[in-house]
TORMAR-169383 format. One line per field, with one value per atom (N, C-alpha, C, O): residue in one letter; atom name; x, y, z. Coordinates in Angstrom, 2 decimals, m for minus. Example, Ala and Ser with C-alpha at 12.3 -4.5 7.8 and 13.67 -1.06 7.14 Angstrom:
2
residuo: (a_a_a_a_s_s_s_s)
atomo: (N_CA_C_O_N_CA_C_O)
px: (13.19_12.30_13.20_14.24_12.85_13.67_12.90_13.41)
py: (m5.69_m4.50_m3.30_m3.32_m2.25_m1.06_0.03_1.14)
pz: (7.80_7.80_7.80_8.46_7.08_7.14_7.87_8.04)
END
This chain:
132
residuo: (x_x_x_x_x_x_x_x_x_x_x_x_x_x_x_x_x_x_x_x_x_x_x_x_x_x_x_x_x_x_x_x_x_x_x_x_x_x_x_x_x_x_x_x_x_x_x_x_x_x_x_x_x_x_x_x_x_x_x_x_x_x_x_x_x_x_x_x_x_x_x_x_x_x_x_x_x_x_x_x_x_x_x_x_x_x_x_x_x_x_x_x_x_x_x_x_x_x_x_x_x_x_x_x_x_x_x_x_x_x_x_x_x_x_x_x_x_x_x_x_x_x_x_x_x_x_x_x_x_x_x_x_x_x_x_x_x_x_x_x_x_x_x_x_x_x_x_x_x_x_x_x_x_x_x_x_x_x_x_x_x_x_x_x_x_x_x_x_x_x_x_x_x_x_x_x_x_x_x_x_x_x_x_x_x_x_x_x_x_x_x_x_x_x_x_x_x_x_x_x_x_x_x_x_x_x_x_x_x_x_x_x_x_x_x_x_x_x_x_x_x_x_x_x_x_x_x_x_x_x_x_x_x_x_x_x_x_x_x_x_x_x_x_x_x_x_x_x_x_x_x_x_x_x_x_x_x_x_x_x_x_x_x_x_x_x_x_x_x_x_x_x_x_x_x_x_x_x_x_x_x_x_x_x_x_x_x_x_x_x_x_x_x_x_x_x_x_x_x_x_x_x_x_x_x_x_x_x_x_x_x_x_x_x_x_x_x_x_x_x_x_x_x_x_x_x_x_x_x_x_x_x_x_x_x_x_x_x_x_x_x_x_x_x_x_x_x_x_x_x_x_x_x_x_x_x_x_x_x_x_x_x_x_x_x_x_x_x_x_x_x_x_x_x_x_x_x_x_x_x_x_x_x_x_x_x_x_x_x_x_x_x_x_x_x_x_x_x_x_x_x_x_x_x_x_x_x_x_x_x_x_x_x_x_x_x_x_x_x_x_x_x_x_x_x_x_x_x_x_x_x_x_x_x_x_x_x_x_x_x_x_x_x_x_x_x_x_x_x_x_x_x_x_x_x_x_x_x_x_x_x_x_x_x_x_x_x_x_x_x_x_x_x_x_x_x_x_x_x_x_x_x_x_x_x_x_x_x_x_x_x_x_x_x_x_x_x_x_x_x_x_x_x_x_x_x_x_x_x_x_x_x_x_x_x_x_x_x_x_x_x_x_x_x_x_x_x_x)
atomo: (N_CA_C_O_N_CA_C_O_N_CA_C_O_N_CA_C_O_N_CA_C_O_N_CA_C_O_N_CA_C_O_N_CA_C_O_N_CA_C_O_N_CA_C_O_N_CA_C_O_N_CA_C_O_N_CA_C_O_N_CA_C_O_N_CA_C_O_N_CA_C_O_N_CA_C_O_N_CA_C_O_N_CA_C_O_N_CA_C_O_N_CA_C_O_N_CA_C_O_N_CA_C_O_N_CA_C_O_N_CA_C_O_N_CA_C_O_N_CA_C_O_N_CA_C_O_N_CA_C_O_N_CA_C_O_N_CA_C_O_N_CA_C_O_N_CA_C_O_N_CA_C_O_N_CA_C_O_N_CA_C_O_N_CA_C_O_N_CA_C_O_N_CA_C_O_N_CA_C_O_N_CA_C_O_N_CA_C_O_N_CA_C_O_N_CA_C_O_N_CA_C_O_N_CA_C_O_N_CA_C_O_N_CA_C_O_N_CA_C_O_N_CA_C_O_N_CA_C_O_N_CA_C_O_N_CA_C_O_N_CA_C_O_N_CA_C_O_N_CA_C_O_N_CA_C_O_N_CA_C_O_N_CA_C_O_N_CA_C_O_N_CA_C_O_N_CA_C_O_N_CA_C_O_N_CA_C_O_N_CA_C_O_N_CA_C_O_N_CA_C_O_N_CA_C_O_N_CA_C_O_N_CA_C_O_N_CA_C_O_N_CA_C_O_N_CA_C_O_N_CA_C_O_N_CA_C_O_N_CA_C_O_N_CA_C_O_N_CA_C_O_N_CA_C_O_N_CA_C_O_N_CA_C_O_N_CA_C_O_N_CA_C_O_N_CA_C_O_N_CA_C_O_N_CA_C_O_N_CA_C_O_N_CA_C_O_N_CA_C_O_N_CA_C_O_N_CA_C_O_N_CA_C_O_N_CA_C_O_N_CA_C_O_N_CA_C_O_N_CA_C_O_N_CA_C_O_N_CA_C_O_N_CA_C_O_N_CA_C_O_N_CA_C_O_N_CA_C_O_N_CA_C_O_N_CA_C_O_N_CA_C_O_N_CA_C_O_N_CA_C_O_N_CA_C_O_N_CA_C_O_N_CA_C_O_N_CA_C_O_N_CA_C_O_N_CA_C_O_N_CA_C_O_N_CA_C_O_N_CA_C_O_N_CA_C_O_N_CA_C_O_N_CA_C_O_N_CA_C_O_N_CA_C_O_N_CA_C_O_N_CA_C_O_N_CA_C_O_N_CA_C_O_N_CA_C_O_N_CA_C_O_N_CA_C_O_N_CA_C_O_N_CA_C_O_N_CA_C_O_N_CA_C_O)
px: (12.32_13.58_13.78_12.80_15.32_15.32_15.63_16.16_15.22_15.26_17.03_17.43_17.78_19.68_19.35_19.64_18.66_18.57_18.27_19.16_16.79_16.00_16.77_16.98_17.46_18.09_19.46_19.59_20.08_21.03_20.76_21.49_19.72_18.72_18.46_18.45_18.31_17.92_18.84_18.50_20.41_21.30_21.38_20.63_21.98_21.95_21.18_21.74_20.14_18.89_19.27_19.33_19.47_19.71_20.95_21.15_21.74_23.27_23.70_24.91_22.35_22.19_21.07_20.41_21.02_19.76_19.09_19.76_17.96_17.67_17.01_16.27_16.82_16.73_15.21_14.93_14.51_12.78_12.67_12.01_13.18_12.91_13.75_13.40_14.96_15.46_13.86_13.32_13.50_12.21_10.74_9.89_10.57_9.67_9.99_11.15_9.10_9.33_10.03_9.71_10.58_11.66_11.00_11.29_9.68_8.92_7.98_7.52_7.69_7.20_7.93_7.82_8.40_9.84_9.84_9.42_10.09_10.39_9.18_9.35_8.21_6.81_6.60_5.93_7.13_6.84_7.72_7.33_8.84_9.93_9.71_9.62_9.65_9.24_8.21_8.44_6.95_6.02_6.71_7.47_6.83_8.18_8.55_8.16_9.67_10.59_9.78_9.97_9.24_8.40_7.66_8.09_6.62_5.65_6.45_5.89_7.26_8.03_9.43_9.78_10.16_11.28_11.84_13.03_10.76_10.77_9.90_9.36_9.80_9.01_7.70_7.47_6.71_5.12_4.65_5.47_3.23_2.23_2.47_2.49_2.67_2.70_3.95_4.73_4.40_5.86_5.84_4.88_7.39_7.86_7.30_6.70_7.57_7.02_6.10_5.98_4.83_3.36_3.15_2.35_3.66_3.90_3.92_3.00_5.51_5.32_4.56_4.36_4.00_3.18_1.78_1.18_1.51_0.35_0.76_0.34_1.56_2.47_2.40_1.66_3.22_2.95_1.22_0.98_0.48_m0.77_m1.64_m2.62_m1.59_m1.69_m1.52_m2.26_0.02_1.16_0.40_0.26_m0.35_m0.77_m1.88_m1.94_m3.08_m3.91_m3.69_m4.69_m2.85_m2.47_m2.17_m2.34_m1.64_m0.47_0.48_0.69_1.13_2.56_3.89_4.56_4.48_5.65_6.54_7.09_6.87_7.70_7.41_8.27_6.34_5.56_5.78_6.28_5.47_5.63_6.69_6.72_7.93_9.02_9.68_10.54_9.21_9.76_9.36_9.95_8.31_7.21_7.58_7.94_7.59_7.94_9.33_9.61_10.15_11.71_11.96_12.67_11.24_11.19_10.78_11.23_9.37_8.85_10.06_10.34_10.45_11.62_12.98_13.82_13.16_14.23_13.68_14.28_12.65_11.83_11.36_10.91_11.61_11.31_10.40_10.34_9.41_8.52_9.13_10.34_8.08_8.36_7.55_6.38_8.28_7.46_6.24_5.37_5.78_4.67_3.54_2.34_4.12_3.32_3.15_2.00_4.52_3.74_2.92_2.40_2.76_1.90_0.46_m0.48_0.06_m0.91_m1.56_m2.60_m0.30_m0.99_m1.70_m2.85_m1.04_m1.87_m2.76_m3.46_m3.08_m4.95_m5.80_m6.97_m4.68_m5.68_m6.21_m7.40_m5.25_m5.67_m6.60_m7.23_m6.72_m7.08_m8.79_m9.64_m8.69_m10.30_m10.93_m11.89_m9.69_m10.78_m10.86_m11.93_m10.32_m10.48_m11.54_m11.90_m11.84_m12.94_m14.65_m15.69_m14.28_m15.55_m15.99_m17.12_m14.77_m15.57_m15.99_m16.60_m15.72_m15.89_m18.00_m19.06_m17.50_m19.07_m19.85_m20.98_m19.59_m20.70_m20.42_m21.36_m20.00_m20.11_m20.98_m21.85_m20.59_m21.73_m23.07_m23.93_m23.32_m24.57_m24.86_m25.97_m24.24_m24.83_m25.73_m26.64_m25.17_m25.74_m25.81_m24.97_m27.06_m27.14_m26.38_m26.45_m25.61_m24.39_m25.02_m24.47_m25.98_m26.62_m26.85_m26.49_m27.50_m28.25_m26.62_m26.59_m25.34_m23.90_m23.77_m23.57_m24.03_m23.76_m24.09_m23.59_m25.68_m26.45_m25.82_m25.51_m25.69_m25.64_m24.39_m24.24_m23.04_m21.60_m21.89_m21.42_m22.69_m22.79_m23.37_m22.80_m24.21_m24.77_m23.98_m23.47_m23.23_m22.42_m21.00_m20.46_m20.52_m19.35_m20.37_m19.58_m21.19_m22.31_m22.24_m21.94_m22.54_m22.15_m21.18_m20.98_m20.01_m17.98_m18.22_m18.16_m18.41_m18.15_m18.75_m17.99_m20.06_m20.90_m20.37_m20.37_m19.63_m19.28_m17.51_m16.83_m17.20_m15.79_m15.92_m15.25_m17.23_m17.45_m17.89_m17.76_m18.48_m18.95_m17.61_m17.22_m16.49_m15.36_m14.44_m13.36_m14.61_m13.69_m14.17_m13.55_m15.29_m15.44_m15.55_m15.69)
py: (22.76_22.29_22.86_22.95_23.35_24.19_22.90_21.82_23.30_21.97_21.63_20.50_22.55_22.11_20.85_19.66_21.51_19.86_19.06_18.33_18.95_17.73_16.98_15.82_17.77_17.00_16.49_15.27_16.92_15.91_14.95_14.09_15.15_13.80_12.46_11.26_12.96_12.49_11.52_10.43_12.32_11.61_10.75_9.77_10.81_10.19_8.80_7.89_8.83_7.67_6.77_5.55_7.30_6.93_6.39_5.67_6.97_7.32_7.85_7.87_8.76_9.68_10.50_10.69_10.93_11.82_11.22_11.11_10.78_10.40_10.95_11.79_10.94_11.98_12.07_13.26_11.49_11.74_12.34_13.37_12.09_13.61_14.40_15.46_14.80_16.32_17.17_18.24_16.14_16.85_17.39_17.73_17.41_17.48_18.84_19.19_19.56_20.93_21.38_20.53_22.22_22.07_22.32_21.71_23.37_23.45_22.05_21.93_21.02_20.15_19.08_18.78_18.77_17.70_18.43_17.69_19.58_19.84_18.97_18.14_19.25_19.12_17.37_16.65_16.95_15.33_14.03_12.96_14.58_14.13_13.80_12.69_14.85_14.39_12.90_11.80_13.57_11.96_11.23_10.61_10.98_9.93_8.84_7.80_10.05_9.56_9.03_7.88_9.49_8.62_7.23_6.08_7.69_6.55_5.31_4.33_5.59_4.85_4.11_3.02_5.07_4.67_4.86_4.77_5.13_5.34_4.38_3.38_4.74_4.03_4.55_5.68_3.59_4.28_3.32_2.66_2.88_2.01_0.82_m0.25_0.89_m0.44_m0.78_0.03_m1.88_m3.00_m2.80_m3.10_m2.08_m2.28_m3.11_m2.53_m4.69_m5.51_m5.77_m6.38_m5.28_m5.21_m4.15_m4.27_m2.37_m1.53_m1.41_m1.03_m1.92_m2.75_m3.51_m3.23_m4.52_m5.56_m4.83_m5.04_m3.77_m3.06_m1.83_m1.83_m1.15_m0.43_m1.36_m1.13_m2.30_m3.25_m4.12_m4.90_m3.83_m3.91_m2.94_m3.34_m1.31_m0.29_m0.23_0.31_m1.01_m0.68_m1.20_m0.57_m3.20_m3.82_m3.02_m2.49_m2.86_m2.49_m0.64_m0.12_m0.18_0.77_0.64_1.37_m0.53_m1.44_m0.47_m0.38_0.41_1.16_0.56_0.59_m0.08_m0.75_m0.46_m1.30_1.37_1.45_1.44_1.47_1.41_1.32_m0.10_m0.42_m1.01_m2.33_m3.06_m4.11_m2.37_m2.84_m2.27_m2.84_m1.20_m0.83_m1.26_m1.24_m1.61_m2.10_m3.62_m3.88_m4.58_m5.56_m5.63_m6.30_m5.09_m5.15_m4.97_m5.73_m3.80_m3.33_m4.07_m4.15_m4.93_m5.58_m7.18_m7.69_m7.46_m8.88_m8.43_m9.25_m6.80_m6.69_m6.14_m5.24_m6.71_m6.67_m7.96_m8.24_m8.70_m10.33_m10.85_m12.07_m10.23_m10.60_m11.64_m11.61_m13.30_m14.40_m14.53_m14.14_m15.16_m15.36_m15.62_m14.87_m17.01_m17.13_m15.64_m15.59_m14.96_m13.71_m13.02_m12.76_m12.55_m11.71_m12.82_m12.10_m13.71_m13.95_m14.18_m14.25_m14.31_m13.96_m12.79_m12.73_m11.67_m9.96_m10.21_m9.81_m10.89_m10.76_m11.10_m10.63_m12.70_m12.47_m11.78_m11.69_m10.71_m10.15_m9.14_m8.95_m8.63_m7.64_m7.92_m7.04_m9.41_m10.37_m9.74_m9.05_m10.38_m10.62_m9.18_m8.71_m8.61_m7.03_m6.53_m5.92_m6.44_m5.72_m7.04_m6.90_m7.80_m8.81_m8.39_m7.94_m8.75_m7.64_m6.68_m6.37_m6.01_m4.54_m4.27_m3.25_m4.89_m4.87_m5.46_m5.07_m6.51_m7.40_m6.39_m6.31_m5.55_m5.07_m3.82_m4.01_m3.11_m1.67_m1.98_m1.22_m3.29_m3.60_m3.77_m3.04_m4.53_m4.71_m3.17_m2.93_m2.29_m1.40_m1.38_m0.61_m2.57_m2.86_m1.62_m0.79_m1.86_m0.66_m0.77_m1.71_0.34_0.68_0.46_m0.02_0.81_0.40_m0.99_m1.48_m1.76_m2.97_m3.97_m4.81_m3.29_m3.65_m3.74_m4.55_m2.29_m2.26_m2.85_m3.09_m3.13_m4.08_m5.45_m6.04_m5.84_m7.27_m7.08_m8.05_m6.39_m6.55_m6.51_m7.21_m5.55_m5.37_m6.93_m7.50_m7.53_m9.34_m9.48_m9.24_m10.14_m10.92_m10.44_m11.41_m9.48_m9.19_m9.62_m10.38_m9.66_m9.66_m11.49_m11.93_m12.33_m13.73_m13.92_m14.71_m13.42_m14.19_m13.56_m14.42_m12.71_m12.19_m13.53_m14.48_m13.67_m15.00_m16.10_m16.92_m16.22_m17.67_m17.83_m18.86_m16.71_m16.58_m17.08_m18.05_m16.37_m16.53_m17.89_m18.39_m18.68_m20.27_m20.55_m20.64_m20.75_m21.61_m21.06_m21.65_m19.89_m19.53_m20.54_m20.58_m21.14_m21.54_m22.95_m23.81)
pz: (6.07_5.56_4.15_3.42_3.62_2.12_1.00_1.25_m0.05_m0.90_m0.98_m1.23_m0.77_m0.11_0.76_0.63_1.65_3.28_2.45_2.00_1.92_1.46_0.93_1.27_m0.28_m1.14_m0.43_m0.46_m0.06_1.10_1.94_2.44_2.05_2.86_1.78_2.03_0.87_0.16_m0.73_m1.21_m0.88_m1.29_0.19_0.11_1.38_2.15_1.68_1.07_1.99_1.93_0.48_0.59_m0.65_m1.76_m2.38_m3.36_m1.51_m2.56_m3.28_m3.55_m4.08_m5.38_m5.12_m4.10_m6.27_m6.59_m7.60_m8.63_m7.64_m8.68_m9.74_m9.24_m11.24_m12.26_m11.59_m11.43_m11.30_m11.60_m10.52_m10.65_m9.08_m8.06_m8.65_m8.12_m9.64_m9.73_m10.56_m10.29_m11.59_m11.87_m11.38_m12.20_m10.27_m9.19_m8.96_m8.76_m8.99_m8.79_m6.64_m5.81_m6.28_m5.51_m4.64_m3.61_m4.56_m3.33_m3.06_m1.93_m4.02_m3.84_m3.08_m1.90_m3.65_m2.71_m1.60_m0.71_m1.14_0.27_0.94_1.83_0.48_1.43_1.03_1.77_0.05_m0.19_0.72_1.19_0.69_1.42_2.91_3.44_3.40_4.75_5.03_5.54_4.37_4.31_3.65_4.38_2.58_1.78_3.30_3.82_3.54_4.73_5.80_6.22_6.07_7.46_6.70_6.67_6.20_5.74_4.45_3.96_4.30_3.14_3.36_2.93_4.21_4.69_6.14_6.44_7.02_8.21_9.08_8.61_10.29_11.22_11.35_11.78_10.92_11.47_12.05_12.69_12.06_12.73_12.04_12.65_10.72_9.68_9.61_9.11_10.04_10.09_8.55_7.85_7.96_7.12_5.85_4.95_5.84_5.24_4.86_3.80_5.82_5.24_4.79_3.87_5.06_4.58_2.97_2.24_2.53_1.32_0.69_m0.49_1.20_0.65_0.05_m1.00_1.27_0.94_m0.82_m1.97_m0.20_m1.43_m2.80_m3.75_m2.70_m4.12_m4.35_m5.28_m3.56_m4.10_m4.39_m5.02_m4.02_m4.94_m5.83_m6.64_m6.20_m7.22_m8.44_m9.49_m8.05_m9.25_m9.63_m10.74_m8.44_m9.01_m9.90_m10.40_m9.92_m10.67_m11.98_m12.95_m11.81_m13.01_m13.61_m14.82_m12.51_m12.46_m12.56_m11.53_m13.78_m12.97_m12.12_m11.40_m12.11_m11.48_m9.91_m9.04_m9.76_m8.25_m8.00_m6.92_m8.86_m8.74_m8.58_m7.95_m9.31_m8.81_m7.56_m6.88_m7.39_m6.11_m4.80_m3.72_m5.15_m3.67_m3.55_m2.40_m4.30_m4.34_m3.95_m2.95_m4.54_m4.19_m2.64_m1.97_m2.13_m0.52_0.48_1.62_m0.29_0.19_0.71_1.79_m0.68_m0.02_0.61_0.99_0.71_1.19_2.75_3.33_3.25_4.41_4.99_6.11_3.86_4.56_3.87_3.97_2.98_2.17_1.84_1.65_1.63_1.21_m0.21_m0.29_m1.42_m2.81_m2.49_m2.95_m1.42_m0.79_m0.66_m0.91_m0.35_0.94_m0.43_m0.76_m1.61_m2.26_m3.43_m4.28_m3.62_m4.77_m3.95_m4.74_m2.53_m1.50_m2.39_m3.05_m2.09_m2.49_m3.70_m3.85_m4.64_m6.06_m6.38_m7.27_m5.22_m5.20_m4.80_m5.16_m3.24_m2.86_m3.99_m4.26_m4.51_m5.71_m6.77_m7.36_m7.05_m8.03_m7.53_m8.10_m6.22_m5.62_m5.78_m6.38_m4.77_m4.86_m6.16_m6.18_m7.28_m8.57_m9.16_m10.32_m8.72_m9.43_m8.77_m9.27_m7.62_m6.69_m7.16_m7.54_m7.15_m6.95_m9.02_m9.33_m9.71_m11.20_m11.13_m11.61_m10.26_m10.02_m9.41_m9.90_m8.43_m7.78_m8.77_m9.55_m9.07_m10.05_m11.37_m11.81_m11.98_m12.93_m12.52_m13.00_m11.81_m10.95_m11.05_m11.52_m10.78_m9.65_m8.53_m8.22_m7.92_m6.55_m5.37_m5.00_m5.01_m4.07_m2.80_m2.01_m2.70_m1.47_m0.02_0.97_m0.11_1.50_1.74_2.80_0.75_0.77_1.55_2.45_0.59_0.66_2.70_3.60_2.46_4.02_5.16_6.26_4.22_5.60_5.87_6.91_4.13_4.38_4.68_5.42_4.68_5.02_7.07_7.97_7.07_8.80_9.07_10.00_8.53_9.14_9.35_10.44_8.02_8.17_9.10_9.62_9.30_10.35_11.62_12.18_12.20_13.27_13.52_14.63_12.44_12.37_12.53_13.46_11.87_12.29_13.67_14.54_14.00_15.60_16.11_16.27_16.37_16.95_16.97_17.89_15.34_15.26_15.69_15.69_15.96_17.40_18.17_18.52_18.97_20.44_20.62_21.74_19.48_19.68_19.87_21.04_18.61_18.98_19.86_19.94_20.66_21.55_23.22_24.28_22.89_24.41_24.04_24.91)
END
């Protein structure tokens, strides 16, 4: 596609052009756009809303606002409930607390693995108890 299409696509989707893609060099946008469009504003494997939800928890742990407002915004104009995103912010909370705990430690990555493989090995077990 020539950066002419893209960028008509692009007003399409937008209504405009916006200043920070005119600065993106023109062979780049050709090749960004497409993924853009699918994974961002198109149909993939991930329902919209969690799509987002996931997007604005990159976003915190980046601490990008403009990622943050955009992901969030997409996110409630997808159904996201205040509920669901202040959810995301612990999840972000937890994993950037974790992973701070085990990097100080410098806990060994295997020892991680073993004990992460038990314990998935136990919730499986302790399924199959309350499933019957």
């Amino acid at each position: 596609m020539s950066y002419e299409q893209t960028r008509s696509e692009m007003e399409k989707t937008f209504g405009t052009m916006p200043g920070f893609f005119q600065a993106v060099p023109k062979d780049v946008m050709t090749q960004m756009w497409p993924i853009m469009k699918k994974y961002i504003f198109g149909q993939s494997s991930i329902p919209p809303k969690y799509r987002e939800m996931i997007g604005l928890a990159v976003a915190a742990a980046l601490k990008c606002p403009y990622c943050e407002t955009f992901h969030r915004g997409a996110a409630q104009m997808n159904g996201a409930t205040e509920e669901e995103l202040a959810e995301v912010g612990v999840l972000v909370g937890q994993t950037s607390f974790w992973s701070s705990i085990l990097h100080t430690q410098n806990y060994d990555l295997n020892t991680f693995m073993k004990e992460f493989q038990a314990m998935g090995e136990y919730a499986a077990k302790q399924q199959q108890v309350s499933a019957h």
